[in-house]
DOGU-220064 format. One line per field, with one value per residue (C-alpha): residue number from 1; chain; x, y, z. Coordinates in pm, whole numbers, plus 50000, padded with zeros to 5 digits. Layout:
n = (NUM	...)
chain = (A	...)
x = (X	...)
y = (Y	...)
z = (Z	...)
This chain:
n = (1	2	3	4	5	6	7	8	9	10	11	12	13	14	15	16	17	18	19	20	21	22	23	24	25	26	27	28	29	30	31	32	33	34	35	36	37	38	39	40	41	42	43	44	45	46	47	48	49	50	51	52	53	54	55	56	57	58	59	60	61	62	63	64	65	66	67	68	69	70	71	72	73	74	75	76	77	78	79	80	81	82	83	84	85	86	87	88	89	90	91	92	93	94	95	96	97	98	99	100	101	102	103	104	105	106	107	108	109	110	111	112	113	114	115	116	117	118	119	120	121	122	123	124	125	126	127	128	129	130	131	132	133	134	135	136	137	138	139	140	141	142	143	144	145)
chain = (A	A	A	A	A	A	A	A	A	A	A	A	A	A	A	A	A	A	A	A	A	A	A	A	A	A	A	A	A	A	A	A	A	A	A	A	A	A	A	A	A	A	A	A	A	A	A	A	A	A	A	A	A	A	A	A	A	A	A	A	A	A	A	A	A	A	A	A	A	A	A	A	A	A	A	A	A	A	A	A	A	A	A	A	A	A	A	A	A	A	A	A	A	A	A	A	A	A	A	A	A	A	A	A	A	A	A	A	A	A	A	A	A	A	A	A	A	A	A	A	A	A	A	A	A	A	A	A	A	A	A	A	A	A	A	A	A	A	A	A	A	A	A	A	A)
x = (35738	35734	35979	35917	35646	35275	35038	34834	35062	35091	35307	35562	35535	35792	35875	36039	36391	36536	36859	37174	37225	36856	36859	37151	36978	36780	36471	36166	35875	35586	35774	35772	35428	35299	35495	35294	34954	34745	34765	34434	34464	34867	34691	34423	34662	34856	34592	34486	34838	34888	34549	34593	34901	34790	34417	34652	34569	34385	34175	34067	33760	33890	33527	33678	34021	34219	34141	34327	34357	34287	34386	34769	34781	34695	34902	34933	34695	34606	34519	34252	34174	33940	34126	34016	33777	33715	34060	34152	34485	34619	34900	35030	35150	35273	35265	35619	35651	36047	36237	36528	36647	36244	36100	35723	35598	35630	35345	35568	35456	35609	35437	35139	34969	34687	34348	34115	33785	33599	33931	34144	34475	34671	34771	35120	35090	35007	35334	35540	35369	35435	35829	35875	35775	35951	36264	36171	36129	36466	36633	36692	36757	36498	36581	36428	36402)
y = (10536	10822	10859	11103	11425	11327	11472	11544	11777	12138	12264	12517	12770	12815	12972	12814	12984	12843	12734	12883	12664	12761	13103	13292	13521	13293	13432	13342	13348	13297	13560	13825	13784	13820	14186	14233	14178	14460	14503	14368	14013	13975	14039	13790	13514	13549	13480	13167	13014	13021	12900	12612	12568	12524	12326	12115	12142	11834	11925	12288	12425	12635	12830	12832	13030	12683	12459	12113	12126	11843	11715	11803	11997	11701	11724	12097	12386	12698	12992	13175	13507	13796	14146	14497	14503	14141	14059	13681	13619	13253	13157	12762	12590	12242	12032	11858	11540	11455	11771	11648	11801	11964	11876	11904	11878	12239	12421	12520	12814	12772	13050	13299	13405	13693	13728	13917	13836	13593	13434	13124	13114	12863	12525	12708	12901	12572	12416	12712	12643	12266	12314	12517	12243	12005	12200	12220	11852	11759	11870	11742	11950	12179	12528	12737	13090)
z = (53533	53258	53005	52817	52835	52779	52607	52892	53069	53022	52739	52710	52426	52236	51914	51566	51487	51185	51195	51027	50751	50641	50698	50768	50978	51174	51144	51432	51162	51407	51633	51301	51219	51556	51576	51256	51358	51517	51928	51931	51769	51900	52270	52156	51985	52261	52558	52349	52353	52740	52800	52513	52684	53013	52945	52760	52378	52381	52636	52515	52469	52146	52077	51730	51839	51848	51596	51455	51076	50823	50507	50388	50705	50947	51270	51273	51481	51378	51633	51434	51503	51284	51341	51210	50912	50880	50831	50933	51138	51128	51371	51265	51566	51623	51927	52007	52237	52123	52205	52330	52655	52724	53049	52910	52611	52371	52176	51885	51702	51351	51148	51037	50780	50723	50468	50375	50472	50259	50069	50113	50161	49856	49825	49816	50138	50300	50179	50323	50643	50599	50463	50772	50982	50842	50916	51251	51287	51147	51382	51745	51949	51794	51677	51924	51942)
C-alpha cells in the first residue's frame, strides 16, 4: 500500500511563489526569469520540464539539458540551456516528495539565472538559489504559484 508519492511516478511541475511574509509581493522567481529568457530557450526549457516530468527525473536521458548538481548544491537540478550568442540559461529546480495535499510528486522550479559564455556563476548566486529553497521547504503546504 502507498503512502505517499514515489519517486518513480510522474511529477507535476509547478512553480516556487514566495510567500507573503517574505515578499510582499509574492513574487514566482522561476516564473520571472523564464518571461525573461529569449522565445527560443523558454520554448526549449520548457519542453525539457514536461518530458523530465513525465520520464520521471530519475529516469531521464538529460543529453546534458537536465542535469543533478553537486557539492553545496546537492539535491537540486538545473535545466541548462545555451541561448543566442553563447549565452548560458540555468533554470534551478527541485524535486518534492512531502507536499502536503499533492497527489504526485512536484518538479519545483525555484529559480534562474543567465551567463555569458565561458564564466561561472558565484559562490553567492548559488546561495540565492539555495536561500530560495530553503524557503520553499519550510513551509508545508508549499507556496505555490
Amino acid at each position: 500500500m502507498r503512502v505517499a508519492p514515489s519517486s518513480d511516478d510522474a511529477h507535476d511541475v509547478v512553480y516556487f511563489r514566495r510567500h507573503r511574509e517574505d515578499d510582499p509581493t509574492e513574487s514566482a522567481p522561476g516564473r520571472e526569469f523564464l518571461r525573461l529568457c529569449p522565445t527560443t530557450v523558454r520554448a526549449k526549457m520548457r519542453a525539457v520540464l514536461v518530458e523530465v516530468a513525465a520520464a520521471p527525473p530519475k529516469r531521464f536521458a538529460g543529453g546534458g539539458y537536465w542535469e543533478a548538481m553537486k557539492g553545496d548544491m546537492a539535491g537540486w537540478f538545473e535545466v541548462r540551456v545555451d541561448g543566442p550568442k553563447r549565452h548560458h540559461y540555468r533554470l534551478y529546480c527541485l524535486l518534492d516528495y512531502k507536499a502536503k495535499d499533492c497527489l504526485r510528486p512536484l518538479l519545483v522550479i525555484v529559480t534562474g539565472l543567465d551567463k555569458p559564455f565561458q564564466t561561472v556563476l558565484s559562490e553567492s548566486d548559488y546561495k540565492d538559489v539555495r536561500a530560495l529553497g530553503e524557503e520553499y521547504l519550510a513551509r508545508n503546504p508549499r507556496s505555490l504559484a
